[in-house]
N, CA and C atoms as an extended XYZ file, in Angstrom:
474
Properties=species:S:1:pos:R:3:atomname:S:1:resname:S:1:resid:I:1 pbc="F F F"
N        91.156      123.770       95.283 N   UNK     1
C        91.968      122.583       95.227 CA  UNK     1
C        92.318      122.215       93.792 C   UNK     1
N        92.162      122.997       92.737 N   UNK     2
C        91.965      122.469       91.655 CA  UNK     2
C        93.534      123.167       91.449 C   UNK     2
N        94.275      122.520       90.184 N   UNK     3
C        95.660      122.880       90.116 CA  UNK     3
C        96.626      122.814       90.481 C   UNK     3
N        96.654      121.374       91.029 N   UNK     4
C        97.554      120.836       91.821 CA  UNK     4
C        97.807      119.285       91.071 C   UNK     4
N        99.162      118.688       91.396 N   UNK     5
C        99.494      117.564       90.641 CA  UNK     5
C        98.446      116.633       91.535 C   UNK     5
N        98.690      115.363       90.850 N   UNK     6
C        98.429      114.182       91.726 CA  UNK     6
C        99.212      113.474       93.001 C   UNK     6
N        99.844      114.091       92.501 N   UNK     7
C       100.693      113.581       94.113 CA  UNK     7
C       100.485      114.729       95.324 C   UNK     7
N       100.583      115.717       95.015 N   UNK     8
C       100.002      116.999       95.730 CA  UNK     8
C        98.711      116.547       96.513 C   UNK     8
N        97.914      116.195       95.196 N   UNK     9
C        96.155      116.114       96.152 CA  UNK     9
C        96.662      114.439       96.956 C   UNK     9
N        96.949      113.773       96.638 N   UNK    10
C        97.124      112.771       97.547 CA  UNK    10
C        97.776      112.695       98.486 C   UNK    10
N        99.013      113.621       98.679 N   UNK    11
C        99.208      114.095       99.597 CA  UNK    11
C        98.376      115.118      101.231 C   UNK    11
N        97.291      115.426      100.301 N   UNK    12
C        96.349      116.026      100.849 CA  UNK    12
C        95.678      115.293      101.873 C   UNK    12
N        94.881      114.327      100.714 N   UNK    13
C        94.425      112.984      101.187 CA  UNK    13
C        94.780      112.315      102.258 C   UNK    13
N        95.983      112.498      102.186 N   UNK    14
C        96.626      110.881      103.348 CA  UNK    14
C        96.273      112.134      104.586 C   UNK    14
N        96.532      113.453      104.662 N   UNK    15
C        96.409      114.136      105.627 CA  UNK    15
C        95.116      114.227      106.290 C   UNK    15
N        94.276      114.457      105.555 N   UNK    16
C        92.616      114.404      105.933 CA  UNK    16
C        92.600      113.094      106.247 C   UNK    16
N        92.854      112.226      106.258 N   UNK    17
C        92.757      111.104      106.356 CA  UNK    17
C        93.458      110.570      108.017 C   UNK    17
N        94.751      110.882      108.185 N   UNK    18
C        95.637      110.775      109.460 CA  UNK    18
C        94.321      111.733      110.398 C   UNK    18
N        94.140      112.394      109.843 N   UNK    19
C        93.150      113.929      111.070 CA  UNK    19
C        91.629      113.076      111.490 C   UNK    19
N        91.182      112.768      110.323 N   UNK    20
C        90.217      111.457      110.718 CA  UNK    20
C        89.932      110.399      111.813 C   UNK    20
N        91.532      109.849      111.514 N   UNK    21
C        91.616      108.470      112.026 CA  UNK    21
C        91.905      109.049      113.887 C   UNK    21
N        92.671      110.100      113.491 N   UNK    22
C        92.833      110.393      115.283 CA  UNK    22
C        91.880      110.694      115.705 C   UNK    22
N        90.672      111.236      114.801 N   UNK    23
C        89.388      111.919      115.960 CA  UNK    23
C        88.469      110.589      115.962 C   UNK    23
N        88.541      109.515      115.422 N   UNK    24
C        87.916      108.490      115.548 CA  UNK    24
C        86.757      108.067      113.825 C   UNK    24
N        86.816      109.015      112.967 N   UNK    25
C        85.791      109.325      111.521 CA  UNK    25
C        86.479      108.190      110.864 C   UNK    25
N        85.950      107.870      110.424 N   UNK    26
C        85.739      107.061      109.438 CA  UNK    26
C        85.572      107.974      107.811 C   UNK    26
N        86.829      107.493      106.669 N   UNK    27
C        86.405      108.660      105.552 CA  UNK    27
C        85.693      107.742      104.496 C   UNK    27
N        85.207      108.300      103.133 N   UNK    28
C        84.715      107.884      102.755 CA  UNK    28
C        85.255      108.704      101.392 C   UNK    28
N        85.241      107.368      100.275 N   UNK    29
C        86.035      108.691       99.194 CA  UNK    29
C        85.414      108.527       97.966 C   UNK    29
N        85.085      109.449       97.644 N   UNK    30
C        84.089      109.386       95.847 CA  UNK    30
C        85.031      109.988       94.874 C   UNK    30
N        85.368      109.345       93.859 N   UNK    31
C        85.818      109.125       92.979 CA  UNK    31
C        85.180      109.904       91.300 C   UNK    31
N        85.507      110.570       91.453 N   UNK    32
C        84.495      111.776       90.287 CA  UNK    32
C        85.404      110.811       89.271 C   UNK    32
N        84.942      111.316       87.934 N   UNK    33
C        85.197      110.489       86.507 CA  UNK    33
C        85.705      108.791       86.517 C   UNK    33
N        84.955      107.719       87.328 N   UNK    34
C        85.404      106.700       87.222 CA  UNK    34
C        84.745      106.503       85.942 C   UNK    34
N        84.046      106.602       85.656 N   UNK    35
C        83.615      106.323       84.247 CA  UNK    35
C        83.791      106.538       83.299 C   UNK    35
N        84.069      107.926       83.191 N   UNK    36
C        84.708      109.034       81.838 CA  UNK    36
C        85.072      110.695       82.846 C   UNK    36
N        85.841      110.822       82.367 N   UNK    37
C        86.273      112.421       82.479 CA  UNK    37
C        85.941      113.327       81.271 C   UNK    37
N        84.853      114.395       81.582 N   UNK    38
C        84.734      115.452       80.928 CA  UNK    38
C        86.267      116.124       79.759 C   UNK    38
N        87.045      116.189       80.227 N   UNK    39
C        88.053      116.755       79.519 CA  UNK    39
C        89.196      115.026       78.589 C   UNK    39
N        89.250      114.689       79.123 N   UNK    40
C        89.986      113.181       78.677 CA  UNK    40
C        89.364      112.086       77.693 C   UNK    40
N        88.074      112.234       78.670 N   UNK    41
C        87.428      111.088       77.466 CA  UNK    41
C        86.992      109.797       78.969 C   UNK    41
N        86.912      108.308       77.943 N   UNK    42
C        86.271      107.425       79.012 CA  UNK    42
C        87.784      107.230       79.982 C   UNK    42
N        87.721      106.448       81.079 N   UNK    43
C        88.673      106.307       82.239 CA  UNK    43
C        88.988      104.851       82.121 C   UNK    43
N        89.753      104.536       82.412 N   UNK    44
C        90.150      103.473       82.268 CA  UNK    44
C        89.866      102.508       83.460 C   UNK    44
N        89.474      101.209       83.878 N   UNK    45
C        88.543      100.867       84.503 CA  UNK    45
C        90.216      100.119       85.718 C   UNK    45
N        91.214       99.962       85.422 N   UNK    46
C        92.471       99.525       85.504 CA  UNK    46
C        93.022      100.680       86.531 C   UNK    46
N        93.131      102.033       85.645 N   UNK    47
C        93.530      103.689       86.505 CA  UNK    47
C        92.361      103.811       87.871 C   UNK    47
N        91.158      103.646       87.632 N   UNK    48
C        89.950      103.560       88.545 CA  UNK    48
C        90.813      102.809       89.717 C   UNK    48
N        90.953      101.635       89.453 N   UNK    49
C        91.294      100.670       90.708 CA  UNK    49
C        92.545      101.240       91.327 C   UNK    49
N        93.438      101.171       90.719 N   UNK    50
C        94.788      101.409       91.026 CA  UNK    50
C        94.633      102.875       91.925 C   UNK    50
N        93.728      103.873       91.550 N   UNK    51
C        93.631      104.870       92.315 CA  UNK    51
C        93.220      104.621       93.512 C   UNK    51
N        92.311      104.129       93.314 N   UNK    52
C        90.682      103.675       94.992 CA  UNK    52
C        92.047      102.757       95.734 C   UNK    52
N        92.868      101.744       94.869 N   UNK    53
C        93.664      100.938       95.829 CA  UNK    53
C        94.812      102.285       96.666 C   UNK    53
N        95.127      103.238       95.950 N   UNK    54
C        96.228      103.877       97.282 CA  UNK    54
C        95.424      104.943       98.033 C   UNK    54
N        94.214      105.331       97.464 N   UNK    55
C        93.676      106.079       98.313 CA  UNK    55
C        93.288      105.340       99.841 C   UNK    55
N        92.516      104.049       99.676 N   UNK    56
C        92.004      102.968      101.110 CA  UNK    56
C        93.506      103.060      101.491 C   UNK    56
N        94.484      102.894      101.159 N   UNK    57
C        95.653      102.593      101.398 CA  UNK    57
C        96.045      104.003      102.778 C   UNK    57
N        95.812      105.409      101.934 N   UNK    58
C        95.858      106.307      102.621 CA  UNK    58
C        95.216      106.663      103.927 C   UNK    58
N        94.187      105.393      103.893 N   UNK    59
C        92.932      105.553      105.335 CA  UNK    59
C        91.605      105.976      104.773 C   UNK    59
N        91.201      105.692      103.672 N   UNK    60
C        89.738      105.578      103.534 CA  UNK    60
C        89.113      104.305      103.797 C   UNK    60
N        87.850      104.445      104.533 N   UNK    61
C        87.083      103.652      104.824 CA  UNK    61
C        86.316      102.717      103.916 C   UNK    61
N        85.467      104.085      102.990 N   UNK    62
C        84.469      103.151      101.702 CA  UNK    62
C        85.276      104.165      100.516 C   UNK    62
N        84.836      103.669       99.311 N   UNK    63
C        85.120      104.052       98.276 CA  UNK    63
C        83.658      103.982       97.307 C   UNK    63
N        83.538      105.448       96.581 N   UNK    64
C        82.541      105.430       96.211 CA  UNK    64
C        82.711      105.942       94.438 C   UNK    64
N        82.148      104.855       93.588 N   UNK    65
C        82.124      104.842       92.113 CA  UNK    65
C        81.319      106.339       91.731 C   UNK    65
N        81.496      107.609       91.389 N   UNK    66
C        80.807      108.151       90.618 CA  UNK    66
C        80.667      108.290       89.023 C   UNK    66
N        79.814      108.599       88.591 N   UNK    67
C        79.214      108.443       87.123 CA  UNK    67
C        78.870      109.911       86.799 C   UNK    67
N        79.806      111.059       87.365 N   UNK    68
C        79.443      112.763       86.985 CA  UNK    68
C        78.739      112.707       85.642 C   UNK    68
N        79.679      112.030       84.659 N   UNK    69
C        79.360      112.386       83.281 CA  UNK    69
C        77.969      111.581       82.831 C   UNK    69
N        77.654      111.183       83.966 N   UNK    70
C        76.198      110.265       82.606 CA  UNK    70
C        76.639      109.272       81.618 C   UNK    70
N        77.906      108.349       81.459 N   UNK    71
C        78.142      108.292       80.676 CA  UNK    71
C        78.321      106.273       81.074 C   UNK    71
N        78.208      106.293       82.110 N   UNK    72
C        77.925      104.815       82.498 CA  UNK    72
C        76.900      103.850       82.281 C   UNK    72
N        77.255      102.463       81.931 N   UNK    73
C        76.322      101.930       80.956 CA  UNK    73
C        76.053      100.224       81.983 C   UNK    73
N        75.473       99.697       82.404 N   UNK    74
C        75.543       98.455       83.233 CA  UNK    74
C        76.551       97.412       82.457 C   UNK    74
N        76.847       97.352       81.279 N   UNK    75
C        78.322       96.265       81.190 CA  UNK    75
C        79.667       97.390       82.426 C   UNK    75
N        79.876       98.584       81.535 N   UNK    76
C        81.023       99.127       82.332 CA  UNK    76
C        80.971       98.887       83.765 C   UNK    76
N        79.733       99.138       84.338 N   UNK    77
C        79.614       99.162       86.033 CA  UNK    77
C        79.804       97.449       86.812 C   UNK    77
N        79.462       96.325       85.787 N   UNK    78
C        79.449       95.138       86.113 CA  UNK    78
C        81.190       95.087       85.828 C   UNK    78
N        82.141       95.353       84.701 N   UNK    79
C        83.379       94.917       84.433 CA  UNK    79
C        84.145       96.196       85.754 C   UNK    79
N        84.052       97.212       85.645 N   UNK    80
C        84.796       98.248       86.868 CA  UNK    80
C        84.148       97.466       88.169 C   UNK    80
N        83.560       96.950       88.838 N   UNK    81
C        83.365       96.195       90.069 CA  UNK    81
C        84.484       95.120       89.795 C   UNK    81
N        84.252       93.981       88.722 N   UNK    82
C        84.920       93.338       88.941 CA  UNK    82
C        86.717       93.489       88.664 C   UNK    82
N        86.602       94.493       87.813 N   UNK    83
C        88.130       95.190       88.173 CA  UNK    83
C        88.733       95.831       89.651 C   UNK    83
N        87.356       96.408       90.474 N   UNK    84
C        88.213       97.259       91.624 CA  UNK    84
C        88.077       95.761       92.705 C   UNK    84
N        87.097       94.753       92.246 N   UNK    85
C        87.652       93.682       93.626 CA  UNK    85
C        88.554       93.196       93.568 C   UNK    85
N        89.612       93.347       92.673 N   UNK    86
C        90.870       92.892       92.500 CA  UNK    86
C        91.271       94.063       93.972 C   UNK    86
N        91.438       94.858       93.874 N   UNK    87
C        91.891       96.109       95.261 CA  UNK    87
C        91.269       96.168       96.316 C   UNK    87
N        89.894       95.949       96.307 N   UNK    88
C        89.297       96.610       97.139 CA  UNK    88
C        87.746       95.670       97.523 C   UNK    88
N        87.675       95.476       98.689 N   UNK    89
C        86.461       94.419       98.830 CA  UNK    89
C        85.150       94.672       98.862 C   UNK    89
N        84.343       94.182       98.139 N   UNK    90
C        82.799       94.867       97.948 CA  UNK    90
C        81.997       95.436       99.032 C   UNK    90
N        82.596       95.276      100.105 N   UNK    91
C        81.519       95.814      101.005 CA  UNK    91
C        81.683       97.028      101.541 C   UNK    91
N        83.257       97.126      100.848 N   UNK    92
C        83.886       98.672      100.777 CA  UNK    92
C        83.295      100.017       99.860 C   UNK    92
N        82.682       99.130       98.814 N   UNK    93
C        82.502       99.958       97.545 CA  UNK    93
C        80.894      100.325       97.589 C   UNK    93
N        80.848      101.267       96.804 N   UNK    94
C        79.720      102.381       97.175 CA  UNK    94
C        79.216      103.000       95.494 C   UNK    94
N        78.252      103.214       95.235 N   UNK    95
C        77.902      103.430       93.701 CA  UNK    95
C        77.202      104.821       93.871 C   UNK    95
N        77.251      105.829       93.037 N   UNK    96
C        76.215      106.987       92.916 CA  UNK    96
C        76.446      107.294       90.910 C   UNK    96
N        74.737      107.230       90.988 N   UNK    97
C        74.577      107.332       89.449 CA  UNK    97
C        74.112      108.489       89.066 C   UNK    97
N        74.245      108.933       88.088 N   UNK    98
C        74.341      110.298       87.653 CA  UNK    98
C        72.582      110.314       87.445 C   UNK    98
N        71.600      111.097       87.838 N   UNK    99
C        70.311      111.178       87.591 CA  UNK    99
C        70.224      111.527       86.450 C   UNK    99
N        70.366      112.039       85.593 N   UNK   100
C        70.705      112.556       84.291 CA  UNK   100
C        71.211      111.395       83.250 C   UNK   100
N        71.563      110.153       83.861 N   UNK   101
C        71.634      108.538       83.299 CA  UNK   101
C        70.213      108.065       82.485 C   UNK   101
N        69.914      107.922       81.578 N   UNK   102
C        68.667      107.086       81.638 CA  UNK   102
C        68.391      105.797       81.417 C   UNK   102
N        69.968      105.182       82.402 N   UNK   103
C        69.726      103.906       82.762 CA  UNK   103
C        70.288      103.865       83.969 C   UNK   103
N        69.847      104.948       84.948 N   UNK   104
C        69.887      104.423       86.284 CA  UNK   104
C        69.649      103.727       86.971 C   UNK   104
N        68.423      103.254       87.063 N   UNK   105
C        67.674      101.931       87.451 CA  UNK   105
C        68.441      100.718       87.137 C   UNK   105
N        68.889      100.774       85.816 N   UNK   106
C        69.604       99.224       85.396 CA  UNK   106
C        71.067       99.360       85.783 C   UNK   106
N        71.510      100.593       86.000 N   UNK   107
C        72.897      100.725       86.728 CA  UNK   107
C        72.813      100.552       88.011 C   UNK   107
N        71.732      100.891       88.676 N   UNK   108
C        71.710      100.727       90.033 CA  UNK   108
C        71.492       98.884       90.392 C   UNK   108
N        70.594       98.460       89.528 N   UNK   109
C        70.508       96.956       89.678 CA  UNK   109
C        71.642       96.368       89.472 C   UNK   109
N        72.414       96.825       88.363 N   UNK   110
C        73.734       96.159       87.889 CA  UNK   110
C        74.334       96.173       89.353 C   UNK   110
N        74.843       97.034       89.925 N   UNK   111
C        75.554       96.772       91.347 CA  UNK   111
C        74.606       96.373       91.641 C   UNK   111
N        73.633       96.565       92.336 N   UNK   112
C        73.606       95.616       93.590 CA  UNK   112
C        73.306       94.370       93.020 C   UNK   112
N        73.387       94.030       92.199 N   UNK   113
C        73.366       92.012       91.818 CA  UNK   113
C        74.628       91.724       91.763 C   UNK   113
N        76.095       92.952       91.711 N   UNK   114
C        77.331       92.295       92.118 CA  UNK   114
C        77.762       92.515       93.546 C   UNK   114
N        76.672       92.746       94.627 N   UNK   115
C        77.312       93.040       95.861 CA  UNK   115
C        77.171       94.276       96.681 C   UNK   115
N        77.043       95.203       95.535 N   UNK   116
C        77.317       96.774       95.932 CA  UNK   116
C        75.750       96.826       96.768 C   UNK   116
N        76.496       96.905       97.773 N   UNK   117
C        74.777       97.811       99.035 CA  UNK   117
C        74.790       98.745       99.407 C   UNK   117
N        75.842       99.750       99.009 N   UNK   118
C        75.506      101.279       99.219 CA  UNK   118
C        75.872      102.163       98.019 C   UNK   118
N        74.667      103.501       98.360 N   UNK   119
C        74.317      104.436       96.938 CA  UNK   119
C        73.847      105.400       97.687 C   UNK   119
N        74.289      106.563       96.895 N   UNK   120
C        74.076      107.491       97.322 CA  UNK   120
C        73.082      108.301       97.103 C   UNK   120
N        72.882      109.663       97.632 N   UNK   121
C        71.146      110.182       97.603 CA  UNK   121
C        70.816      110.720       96.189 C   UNK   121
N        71.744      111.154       95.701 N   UNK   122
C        71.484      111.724       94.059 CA  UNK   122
C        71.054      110.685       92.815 C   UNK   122
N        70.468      109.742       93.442 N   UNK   123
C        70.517      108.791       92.012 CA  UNK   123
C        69.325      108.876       91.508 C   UNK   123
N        68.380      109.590       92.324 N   UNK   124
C        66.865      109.477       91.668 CA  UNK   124
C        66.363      110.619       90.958 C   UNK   124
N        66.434      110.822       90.127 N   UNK   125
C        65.930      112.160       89.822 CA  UNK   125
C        64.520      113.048       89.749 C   UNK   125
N        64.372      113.879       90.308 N   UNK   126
C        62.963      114.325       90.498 CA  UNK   126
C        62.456      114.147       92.193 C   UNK   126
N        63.626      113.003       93.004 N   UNK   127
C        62.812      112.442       94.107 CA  UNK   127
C        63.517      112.592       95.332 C   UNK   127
N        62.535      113.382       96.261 N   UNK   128
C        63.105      114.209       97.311 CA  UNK   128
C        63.737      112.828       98.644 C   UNK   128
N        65.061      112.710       99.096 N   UNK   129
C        64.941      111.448       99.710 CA  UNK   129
C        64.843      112.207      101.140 C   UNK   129
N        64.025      111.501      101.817 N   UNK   130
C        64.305      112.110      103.399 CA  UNK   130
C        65.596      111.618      104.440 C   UNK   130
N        66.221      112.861      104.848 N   UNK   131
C        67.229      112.439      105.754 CA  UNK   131
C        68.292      112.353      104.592 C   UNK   131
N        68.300      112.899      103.738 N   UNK   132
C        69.730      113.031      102.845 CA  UNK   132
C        69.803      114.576      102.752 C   UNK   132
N        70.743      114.749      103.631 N   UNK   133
C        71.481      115.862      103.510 CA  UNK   133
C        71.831      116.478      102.108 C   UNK   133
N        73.039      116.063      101.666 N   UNK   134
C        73.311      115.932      100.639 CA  UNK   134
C        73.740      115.290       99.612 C   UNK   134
N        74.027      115.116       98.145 N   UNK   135
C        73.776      114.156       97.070 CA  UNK   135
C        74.909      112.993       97.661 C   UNK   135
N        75.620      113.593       98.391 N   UNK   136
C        76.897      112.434       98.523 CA  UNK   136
C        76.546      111.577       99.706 C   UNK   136
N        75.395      112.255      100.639 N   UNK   137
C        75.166      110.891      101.708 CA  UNK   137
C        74.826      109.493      101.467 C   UNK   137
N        75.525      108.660      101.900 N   UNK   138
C        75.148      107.348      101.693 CA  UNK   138
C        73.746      106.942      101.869 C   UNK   138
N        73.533      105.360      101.723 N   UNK   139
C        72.014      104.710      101.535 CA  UNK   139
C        72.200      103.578      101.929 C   UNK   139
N        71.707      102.624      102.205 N   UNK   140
C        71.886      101.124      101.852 CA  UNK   140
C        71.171      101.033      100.816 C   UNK   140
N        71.044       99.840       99.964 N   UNK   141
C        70.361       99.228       99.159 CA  UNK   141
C        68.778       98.926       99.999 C   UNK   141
N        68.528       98.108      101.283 N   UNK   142
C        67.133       98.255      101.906 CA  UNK   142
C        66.691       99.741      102.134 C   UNK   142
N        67.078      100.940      102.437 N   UNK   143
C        66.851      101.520      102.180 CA  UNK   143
C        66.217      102.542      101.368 C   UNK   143
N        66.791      102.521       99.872 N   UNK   144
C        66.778      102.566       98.571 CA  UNK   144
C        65.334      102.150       98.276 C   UNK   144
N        65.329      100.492       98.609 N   UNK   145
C        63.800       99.952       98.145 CA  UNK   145
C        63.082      100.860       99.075 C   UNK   145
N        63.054      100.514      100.381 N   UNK   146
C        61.837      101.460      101.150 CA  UNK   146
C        61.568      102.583      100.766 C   UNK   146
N        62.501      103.756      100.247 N   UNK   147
C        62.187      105.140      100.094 CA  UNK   147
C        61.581      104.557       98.764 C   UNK   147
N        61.672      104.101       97.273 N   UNK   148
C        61.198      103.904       96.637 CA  UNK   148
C        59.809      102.854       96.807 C   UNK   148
N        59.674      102.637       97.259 N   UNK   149
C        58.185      101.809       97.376 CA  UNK   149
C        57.375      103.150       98.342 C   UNK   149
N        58.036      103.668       98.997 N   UNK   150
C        56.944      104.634      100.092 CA  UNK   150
C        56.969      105.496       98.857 C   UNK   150
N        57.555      105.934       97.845 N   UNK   151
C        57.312      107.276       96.770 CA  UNK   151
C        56.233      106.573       96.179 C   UNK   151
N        56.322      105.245       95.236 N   UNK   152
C        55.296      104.954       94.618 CA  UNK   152
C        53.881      104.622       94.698 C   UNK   152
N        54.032      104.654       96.425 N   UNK   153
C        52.630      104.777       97.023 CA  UNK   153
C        51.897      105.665       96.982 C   UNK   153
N        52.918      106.816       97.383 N   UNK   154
C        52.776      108.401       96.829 CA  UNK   154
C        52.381      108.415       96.241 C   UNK   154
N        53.012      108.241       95.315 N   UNK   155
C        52.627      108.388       93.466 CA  UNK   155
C        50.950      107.955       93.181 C   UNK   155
N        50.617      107.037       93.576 N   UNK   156
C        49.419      106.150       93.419 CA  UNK   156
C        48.684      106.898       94.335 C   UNK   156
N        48.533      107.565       95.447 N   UNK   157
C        47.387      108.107       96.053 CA  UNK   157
C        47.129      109.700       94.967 C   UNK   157
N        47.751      110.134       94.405 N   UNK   158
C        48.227      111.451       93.858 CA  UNK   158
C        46.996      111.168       92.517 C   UNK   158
């Protein structure tokens, strides 16, 4: 899929999306470089929204913030929330932090003290989550605490 314009892949999009909606799925869309792009530099928190707004537009369900680059800091994640609720309503939006962050924890708190209750399975690093398929399956936030309080129990009998 790589090498194609933007209108091309969104074109894509709206299609996976129509194929969805007829079989009854619900999509869900993660957003690689909301934070910074490897080749570009940081992203603009303005381009972020404006994207997530025509993608839901196209028939996505949730929209999900990724942080590929490690490069997300809890001001950016507190100002990009309150930039994408201009588009898009918090209970839509979805956070996954780069484990490789070493301020995941305070990025992960940063959302959820603005709303954000779902995250995905890759945010912990080192920590096996049960029932996550893979890094992109969702979580709730109660969740999140339970698997983390049942690890640190772990941790403490160990």
């Amino acid at each position: 899929m790589f090498g194609v314009s933007m209108t091309e892949r969104l074109t894509q999009i709206e299609h996976v999306c129509e194929s969805a909606r007829d079989i009854g799925v619900q999509v869900r869309i993660y957003l690689h470089a909301a934070f910074s792009c490897p080749y570009a530099g940081p992203t603009q928190a303005q381009a972020v929204a404006g994207l997530a707004a025509k993608l839901l537009r196209l028939g996505g369900g949730e929209f999900f913030l990724l942080d590929d680059c490690a490069t997300a800091t809890p001001d950016n994640v507190r100002y990009r929330v309150e930039v994408l609720t201009t588009q898009v309503a918090r209970g839509r939006m979805g956070f996954l932090a780069n484990a490789n962050n070493l301020d995941t924890d305070a990025l992960i708190n940063q959302a959820a003290s603005m709303g954000i209750k779902k995250f995905a399975g890759a945010v912990l690093p080192g920590l096996s989550l049960p029932n996550i398929s893979t890094p992109y399956t969702a979580i709730t936030l109660a969740q999140l605490i339970e698997i983390l309080a049942s690890h640190s129990l772990h941790n403490q009998d160990s």
